[in-house]
MARPARO-477991 format. One record per residue (C-alpha): x, y, z; residue in one letter. Coordinates in steps of 0.5 Angstrom, whole numbers, plus 500, padded with zeros to 3 digits. Example, Ala and Ser with C-alpha at 12.3 -4.5 7.8 and 13.67 -1.06 7.14 Angstrom:
BEGIN
525491516a;527498514s;
This chain:
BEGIN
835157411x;840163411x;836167409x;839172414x;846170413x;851173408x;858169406x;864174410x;871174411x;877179413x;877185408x;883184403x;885177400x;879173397x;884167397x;889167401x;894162402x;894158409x;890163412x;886163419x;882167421x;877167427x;871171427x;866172434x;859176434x;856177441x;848177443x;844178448x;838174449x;834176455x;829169455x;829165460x;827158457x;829157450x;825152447x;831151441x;837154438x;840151432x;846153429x;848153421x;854154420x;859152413x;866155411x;871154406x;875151408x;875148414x;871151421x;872150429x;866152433x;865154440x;859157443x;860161450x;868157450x;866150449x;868146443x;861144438x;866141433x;869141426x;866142419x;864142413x;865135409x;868135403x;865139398x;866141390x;864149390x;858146385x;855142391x;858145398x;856142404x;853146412x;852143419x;847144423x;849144432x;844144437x;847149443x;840150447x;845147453x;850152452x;846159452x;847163458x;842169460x;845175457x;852176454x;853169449x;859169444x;859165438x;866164436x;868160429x;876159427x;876158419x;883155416x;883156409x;888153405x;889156399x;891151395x;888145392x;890138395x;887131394x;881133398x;879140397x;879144390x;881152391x;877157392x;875163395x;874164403x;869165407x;864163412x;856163412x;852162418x;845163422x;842162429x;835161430x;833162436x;826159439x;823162444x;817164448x;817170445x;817169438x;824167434x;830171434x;835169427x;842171427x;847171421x;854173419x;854180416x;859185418x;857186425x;861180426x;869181429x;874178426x;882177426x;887173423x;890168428x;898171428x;899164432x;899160426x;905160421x;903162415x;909160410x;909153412x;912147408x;907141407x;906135410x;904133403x;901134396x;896129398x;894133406x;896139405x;899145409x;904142416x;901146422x;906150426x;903155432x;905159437x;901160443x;904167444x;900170439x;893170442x;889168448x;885162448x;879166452x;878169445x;872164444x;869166451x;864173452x;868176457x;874177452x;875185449x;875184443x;877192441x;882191436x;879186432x;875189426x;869189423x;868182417x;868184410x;860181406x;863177400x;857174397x;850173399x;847166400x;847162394x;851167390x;858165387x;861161387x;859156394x;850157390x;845153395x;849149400x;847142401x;845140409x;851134411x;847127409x;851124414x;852123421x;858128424x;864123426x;865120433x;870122438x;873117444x;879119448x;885114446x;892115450x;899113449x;899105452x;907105453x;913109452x;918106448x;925110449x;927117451x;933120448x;937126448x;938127441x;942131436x;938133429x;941134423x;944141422x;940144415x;934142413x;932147408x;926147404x;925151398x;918154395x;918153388x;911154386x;910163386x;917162382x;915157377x;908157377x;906164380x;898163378x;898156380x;894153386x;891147384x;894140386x;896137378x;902134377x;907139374x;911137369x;918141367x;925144367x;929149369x;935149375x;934151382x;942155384x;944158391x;951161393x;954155398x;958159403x;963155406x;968157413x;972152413x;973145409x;967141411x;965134409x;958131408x;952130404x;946132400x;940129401x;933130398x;927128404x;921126400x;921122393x;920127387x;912125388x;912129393x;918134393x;922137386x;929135386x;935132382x;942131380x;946137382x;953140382x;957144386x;962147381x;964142376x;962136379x;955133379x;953129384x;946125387x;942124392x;947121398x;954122394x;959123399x;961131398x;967134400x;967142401x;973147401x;973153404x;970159401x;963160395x;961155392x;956154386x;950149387x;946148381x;940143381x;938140375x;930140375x;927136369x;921131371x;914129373x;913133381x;906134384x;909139389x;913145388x;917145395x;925143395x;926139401x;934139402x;938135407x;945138408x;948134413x;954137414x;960137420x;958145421x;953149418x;954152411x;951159410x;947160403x;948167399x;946170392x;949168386x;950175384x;950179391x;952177397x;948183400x;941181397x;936178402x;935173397x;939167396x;936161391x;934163385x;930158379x;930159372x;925155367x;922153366x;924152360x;919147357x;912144360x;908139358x;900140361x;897134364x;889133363x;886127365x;882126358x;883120355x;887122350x;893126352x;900122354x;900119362x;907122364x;910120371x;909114374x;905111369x;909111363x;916111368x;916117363x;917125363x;915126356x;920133357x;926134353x;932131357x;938134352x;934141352x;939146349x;938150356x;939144360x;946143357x;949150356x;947152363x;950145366x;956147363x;957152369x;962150373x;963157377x;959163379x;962168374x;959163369x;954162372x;953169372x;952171365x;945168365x;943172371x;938175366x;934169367x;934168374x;929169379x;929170385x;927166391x;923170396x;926170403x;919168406x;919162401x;925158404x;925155410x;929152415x;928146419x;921146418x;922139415x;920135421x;920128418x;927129417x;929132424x;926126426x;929122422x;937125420x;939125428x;945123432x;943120439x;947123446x;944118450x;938114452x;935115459x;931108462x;924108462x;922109469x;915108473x;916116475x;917117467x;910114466x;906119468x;904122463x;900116460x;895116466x;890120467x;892124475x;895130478x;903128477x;906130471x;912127468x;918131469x;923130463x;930129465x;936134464x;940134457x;948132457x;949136451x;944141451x;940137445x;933135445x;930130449x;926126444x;920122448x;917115443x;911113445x;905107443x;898108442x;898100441x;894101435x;893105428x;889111430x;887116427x;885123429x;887130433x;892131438x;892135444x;898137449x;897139456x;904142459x;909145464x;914149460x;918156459x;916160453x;919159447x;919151447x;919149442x;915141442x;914138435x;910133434x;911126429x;907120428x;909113424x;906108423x;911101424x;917099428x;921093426x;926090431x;925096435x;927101430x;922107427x;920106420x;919114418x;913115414x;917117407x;913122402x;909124409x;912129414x;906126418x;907132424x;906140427x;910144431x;907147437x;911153440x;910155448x;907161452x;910160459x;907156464x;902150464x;897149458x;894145453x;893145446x;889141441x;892141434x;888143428x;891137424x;889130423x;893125422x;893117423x;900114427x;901108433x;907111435x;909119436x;915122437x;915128442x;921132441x;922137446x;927143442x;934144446x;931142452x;936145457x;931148462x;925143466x;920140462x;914137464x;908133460x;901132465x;898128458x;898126451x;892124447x;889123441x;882126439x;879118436x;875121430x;872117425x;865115422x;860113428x;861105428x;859100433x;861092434x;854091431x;857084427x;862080431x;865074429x;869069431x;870062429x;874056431x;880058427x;884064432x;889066426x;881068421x;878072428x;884076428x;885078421x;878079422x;878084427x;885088424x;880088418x;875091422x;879096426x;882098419x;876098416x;874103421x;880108420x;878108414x;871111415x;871119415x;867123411x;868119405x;872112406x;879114405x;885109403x;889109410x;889114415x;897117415x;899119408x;894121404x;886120408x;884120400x;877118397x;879113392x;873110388x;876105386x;877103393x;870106396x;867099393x;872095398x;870099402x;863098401x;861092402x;866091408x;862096410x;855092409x;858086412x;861090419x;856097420x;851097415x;853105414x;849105407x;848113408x;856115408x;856109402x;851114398x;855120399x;860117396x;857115390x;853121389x;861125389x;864121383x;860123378x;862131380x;868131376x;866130371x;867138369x;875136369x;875128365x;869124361x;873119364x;871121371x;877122376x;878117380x;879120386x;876126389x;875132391x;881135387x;884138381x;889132380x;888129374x;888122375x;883118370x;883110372x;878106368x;878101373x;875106378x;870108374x;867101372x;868099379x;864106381x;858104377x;857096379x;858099387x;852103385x;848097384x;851093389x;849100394x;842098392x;842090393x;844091400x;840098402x;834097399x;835103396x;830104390x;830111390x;838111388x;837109381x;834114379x;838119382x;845116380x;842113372x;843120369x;850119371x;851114369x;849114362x;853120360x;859116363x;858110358x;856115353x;863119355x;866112355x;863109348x;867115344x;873111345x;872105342x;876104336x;874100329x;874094332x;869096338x;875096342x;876101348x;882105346x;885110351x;891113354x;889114362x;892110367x;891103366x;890101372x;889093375x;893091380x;900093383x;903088380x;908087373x;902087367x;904089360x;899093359x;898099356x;896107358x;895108350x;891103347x;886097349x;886094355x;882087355x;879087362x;877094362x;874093355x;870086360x;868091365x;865097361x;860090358x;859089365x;858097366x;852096360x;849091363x;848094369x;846101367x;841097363x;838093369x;838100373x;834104366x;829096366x;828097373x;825105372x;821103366x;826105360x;825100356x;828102349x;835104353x;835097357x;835094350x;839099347x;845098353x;844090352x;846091345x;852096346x;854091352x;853085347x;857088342x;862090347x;863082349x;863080342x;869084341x;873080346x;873074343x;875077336x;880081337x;883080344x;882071345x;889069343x;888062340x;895060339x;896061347x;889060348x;888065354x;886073352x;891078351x;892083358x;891088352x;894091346x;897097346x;896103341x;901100335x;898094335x;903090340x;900085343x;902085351x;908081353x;903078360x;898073361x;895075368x;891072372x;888079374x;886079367x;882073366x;879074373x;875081371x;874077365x;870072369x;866076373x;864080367x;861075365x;865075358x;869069357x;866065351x;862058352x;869055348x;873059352x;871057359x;873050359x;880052358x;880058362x;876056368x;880050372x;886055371x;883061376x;883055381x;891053379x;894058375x;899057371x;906059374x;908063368x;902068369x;902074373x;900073380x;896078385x;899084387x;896087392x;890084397x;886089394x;885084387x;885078391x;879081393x;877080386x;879072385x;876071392x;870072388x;872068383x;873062388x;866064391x;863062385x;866055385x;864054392x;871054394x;871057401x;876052404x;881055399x;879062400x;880061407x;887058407x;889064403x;887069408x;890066413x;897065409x;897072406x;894076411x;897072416x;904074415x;901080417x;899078424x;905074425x;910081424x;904085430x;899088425x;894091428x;891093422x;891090414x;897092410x;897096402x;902090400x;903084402x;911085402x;914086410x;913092412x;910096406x;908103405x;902104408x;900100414x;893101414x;889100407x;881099407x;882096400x;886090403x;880090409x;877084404x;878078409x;872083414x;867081408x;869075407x;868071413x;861075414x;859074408x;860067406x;862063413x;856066417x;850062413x;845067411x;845068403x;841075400x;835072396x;832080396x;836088396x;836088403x;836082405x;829082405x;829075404x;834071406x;836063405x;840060411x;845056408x;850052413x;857053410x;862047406x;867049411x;874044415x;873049421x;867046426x;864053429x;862060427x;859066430x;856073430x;852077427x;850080419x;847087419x;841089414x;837095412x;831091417x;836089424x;841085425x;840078423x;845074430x;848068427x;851061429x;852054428x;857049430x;859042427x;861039434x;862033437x;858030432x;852034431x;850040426x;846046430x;845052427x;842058432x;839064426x;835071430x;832074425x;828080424x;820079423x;820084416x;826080414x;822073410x;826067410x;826061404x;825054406x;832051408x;834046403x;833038402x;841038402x;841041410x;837036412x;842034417x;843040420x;838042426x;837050425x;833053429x;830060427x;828066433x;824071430x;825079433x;820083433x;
């Protein structure tokens, strides 16, 4: 494979920031009948593909630069007799952000012609052409750390018929060869071991309002990063201070405010003065005519460089140097003045939103002194610390969340049948209506769900339109809810007539707003809508059952579940499309109860231990270079590696992921202190919730889950003939539990300690999060249990509840244990059925109304659940290669549905109705089944065998 193949790019910059490049190579192929063609194609960082004009897809996966992924495509059915034309759009992004760690550009790929004559191999070299794409803005704001660059592309710039073989591509040059296969810094790439995602067409199904609108003014966004930290391009969190300062030049008196799009996580900001007063985010402002100084005072914890800012004013303020009015600069920064450098080690300070600390020096002398200023003049004396903004770095109205957000509204329109054109597949379009002032006509539209995917656009408009495109998630009594802390959204700029434009952006939304820029001139839409793109999935489980509220929470579970499912399962779809790994377990086992998808399981495994170059503790998401360690995540990562087994059977995986495993507890067992406790300073993590636990010290759950973790690894070392490391792992998990009861079990209070922090405090809490995980490790003293135990069914008031749906998954858990599944079930139904009562259609972050994010997969437990303990088929074996059937200890009177297994689909049903227990089990002949229990004599089950 590649052996004819080079890694190319376009001649200049190796790593280029939000570069596009397109590349074409032309061939002739003279054969009448060819038996195959197949395609291998990577990129860094992201491709497009087209074969003679049409699309073939995207790629690659997420890949680390030690472990690059390529795909293959099939185009047999896309070659023509004579000229043919490969064309590939690489976007490269340049920076790292949650999903990728900078690295060089480049693009690798060959095809392999069968034909009756022998074989044809074509591969990237410098006869391939190539351009950069002109159409895709280069100095962009992002849509966020976590995503990554907005889009905005103006369709101008190039004809779309470069993908086709009749395109002149004279002005194009030749590529540049940067590295033979399997040379720095990509080395041997990796076949994609999963399957390529799906696709469906999802349109709009209602439009809900139709607005002339009036944006905010100014909204001006500041790139820091080339100032600040000129060499930098990964995805870490940057902790310093300094100042940001322009020349506020004011025409006449005006009134207003400043206000700051995101919060710092995803934007630097800070109190700032104007003159000599200072003011915060919101404060009322009144401005005299003439130049004003405006200095902003940075000192803090911020994972992205930009500075977004909102001058909502009643007329337009101009920005100008502090020093000369004629620069073409006008921001200029100064710092930092002192920086602190975070690694995820497990020994360094956790600053930010972990320690609710900066660990900077907030009464630095520079910080002080500078503030003093209250004048340009004063101002002026340190202009030799300054340094100038480039002008290519402050952008204007590129901030589209907050366009969307800061507006006034001219007038709404009604909603016509003639305006609801576009939400149907037919010749007429929807002919937008004239504006009253010479605003924007805003469009809000309803997909009915939470999608996730790409947008296309079909169009009529003048050249120069200017379409932005936003998508949220949630309305509340009618009201948009805006995505803070994601600018969820791209910008498309119009050649003149009809058109249609498919964005290169992923993004998850139920509603879009569609803003046609001062539209003062007839615009019409013939279609909007969204390229469905997640892991192939069918309705392989169904359930339903006699209780409505639990098959609705199911199927918000499920479609959730699904949105979730990339090339890697991610926590939501909108605001960061992340691989968490401590989510991934929830994932997983929903996964095996709803898809049965054990191959994207494994991929995801196998990724965690390859950040190990960056922590000891392994990061807890990836792939990126944001240091974040979460014990809990890596505990959480190694029990679903023996959870991946017992449902897939896939005995070949121990040995595989073993080694891993080992080097981590062994990287693990190097911060135990004297007293055999796990003592660490990372981020402590249990559940969103008010635990006194420390991120510099011991926590008593991680200390049970990291004995847990030992006996896992010591069954996994029996299971592959190991025996001495099976016993030596038993003792180490035996010693670790031991401590426990020493030094963590407060007998005065009698409940454990959540933790004990580095100076020896004990924690101020008792959680019930604490003594769950201690539950389900396997690591509360025989003494200890009678005491605990009967709490985990009631706990006290006084103890910290659950937080999040994420840990009721944990307690459920508990509670299965218990064979307590009525009470389960009536929790789901008033935790989760808040959800369905406010119009949920996928599972909440938080239980609080209208949170953050409206779809999470780590809250889709419910899924896994009612498959899991409501259908009656017990796992005996991994893989369900033996089964017991067991009728549930359940009030409601029937279920149904299905349970998949790495040997079929096992079809399930049992009612209790009018008096009668009969139970309906179709199960594969590969799959054996136990006897049926004496205490089920009362049932009629009634076994069918497939196959």
């Amino acid at each position: 494979m590649f052996e004819q193949a080079n890694w190319i790019w376009k001649s200049g910059e190796r790593r280029p920031i939000n570069a596009h490049i397109l590349f074409r190579k032309t061939f002739t192929y003279e054969e009448v009948v060819c038996n195959q063609a197949i395609l291998s194609i990577s990129a860094d960082t992201k491709f497009r593909l087209w074969v003679n004009g049409t699309e073939l897809g995207e790629g690659p996966i997420r890949s680390t630069a030690d472990h690059w992924y390529y795909d293959e495509f099939e185009m047999t059915h896309l070659l023509l007799t004579g000229t043919n034309v490969i064309a590939a759009q690489v976007w490269h992004y340049g920076h790292s952000n949650y999903q990728y760690i900078e690295n060089e550009a480049g693009l690798i790929a060959e095809l392999s012609l069968y034909g009756s004559n022998g074989t044809q191999v074509i591969g990237t070299d410098e006869t391939w052409l190539c351009c950069r794409h002109e159409g895709h803005e280069v100095d962009v704001v992002k849509r966020n750390v976590n995503l990554g660059w907005m889009e905005i592309y103006d369709a101008n710039a190039l004809s779309e018929q470069w993908v086709l073989p009749v395109y002149n591509d004279r002005s194009w040059v030749q590529s540049e060869v940067v590295a033979p296969y399997g040379g720095a810094p990509w080395g041997e790439l990796h076949p994609r071991v999963i399957e390529p995602l799906s696709r469906q067409m999802v349109r709009p199904k209602q439009i809900l309002a139709l607005s002339e609108i009036i944006p905010i003014r100014q909204v001006i966004s500041v790139q820091m990063r080339d100032n600040l930290y000129p060499d930098s391009r990964d995805a870490n969190a940057k902790i310093f201070s300094g100042f940001l300062a322009v020349r506020l030049v004011v025409e006449a008196e005006t009134h207003g405010r400043i206000t700051f799009a995101h919060s710092k996580w995803n934007g630097v900001q800070g109190r700032f003065k104007i003159d000599d007063r200072w003011y915060a985010h919101q404060d009322a402002i009144q401005l005299a005519a003439g130049d004003h100084l405006f200095l902003m005072e940075i000192c803090g914890v911020h994972n992205d460089l930009f500075c977004h800012m909102e001058f909502d004013f009643d007329r337009e303020l101009r920005f100008a140097h502090p020093k000369d009015v004629e620069q073409d600069a006008a921001f200029v920064t100064m710092g930092p003045f002192e920086t602190i450098e975070s690694y995820a080690d497990g020994f360094q300070p956790v600053y930010g939103g972990v320690e609710k600390s900066t660990g900077l020096n907030h009464e630095h002398p520079l910080l002080l002194e500078i503030g003093a200023c209250s004048t340009l003049e004063a101002f002026e004396a340190y202009h030799e610390m300054w340094k100038d903004v480039h002008p290519r770095h402050v952008l204007v109205n590129q901030m589209i969340y907050s366009l969307m957000m800061r507006k006034r509204v001219v007038k709404h329109y009604p909603i016509t049948n003639r305006l609801e054109r576009m939400l149907h597949d037919h010749l007429l379009p929807t002919e937008l209506p004239h504006t009253v002032e010479g605003g924007d006509l805003e469009i809000v539209l309803d997909f009915g769900k939470i999608y996730v995917g790409t947008i296309e656009l079909e169009v009529d408009a003048p050249q120069g339109t200017v379409i932005d495109v936003y998508g949220f998630e949630n309305r509340v009594n009618g009201v948009n809810a805006y995505t803070s802390g994601c600018n969820n959204a791209f910008r498309y700029i119009c050649r003149e007539g009809r058109q249609v434009f498919k964005s290169f952006t992923r993004m998850g939304f139920r509603y879009v707003i569609v803003a046609v820029r001062q539209a003062d001139t007839q615009i019409r839409i013939h279609q909007i809508q969204l390229h469905q793109s997640s892991y192939p999935a069918t309705d392989k489980a169904l359930f339903r059952c006699s209780d409505p509220l639990l098959n609705d929470i199911w199927e918000i579970s499920r479609h959730t579940s699904h949105m979730c499912m990339e090339d890697m399962f991610v926590d939501c779809p909108t605001y960061e499309q992340v691989f968490w790994v401590g989510d991934c377990r929830v994932s997983a086992l929903v996964n095996y109860q709803l898809f049965g998808s054990y191959e994207l399981v494994r991929h995801c495994l196998e990724m965690v231990p390859r950040s190990r170059s960056q922590s000891p503790l392994l990061l807890a998401l990836f792939p990126t270079d944001w240091q974040a360690a979460i014990p809990m995540w890596t505990f959480s990562w190694i029990i679903a590696c023996k959870e991946y087994v017992d449902y897939s059977d896939d005995r070949s995986f121990f040995e595989a992921i073993y080694p891993e495993i080992r080097l981590t507890l062994e990287a693990y067992r190097g911060f135990l202190n004297g007293d055999g406790l796990f003592d660490t300073s990372s981020w402590n993590m249990l559940d969103w919730a008010p635990i006194d636990i420390p991120s510099v010290g011991v926590v008593t759950a991680q200390q049970a889950q990291l004995a847990q973790c030992h006996r896992i690894a010591a069954e996994m070392a029996e299971s592959l003939g190991l025996q001495g490391e099976a016993e030596d792992l038993l003792q180490r998990a035996e010693q670790l539990k031991r401590a426990i009861d020493e030094h963590l079990w407060n007998e005065e209070a009698q409940v454990y300690l959540d933790g004990i922090h580095r100076n020896g405090k004990p924690s101020t809490t008792t959680s019930l999060q604490t003594h769950v995980l201690l539950y389900l490790a396997d690591c509360i003293g025989e003494r200890q249990a009678a005491i605990i135990e009967p709490q985990l069914l009631n706990p006290p008031k006084e103890w910290v509840q659950i937080g999040t749906p994420f840990f009721s998954f944990y307690l459920f858990e508990v509670w299965k244990r218990f064979g307590e599944l009525d009470r389960t079930l009536a929790q789901i139904k008033t935790d989760w059925g808040q959800m369905i009562r406010y119009g949920a259609t996928t599972t909440w972050e938080s239980f609080q109304v209208f949170p953050r994010s409206h779809a999470h997969a780590w809250s889709a437990a419910p899924a896994y659940v009612l498959g899991n303990q409501l259908l009656g088929i017990a796992k005996v074996e991994d893989g369900y290669r033996k089964i017991r059937i067991v009728p549930p200890v359940t009030e409601l009177l029937w279920a149904e549905g299905s349970v998949p297994t790495a040997y079929g689909r096992i079809d399930v049903s049992w009612s209790k109705e009018a008096g009668k227990h009969v139970m309906h089990a179709a199960v594969p002949l590969e799959i054996q089944i136990e006897a049926v229990q004496d205490q089920f004599a009362d049932w009629d089950i009634q076994i069918h065998r497939i196959g």
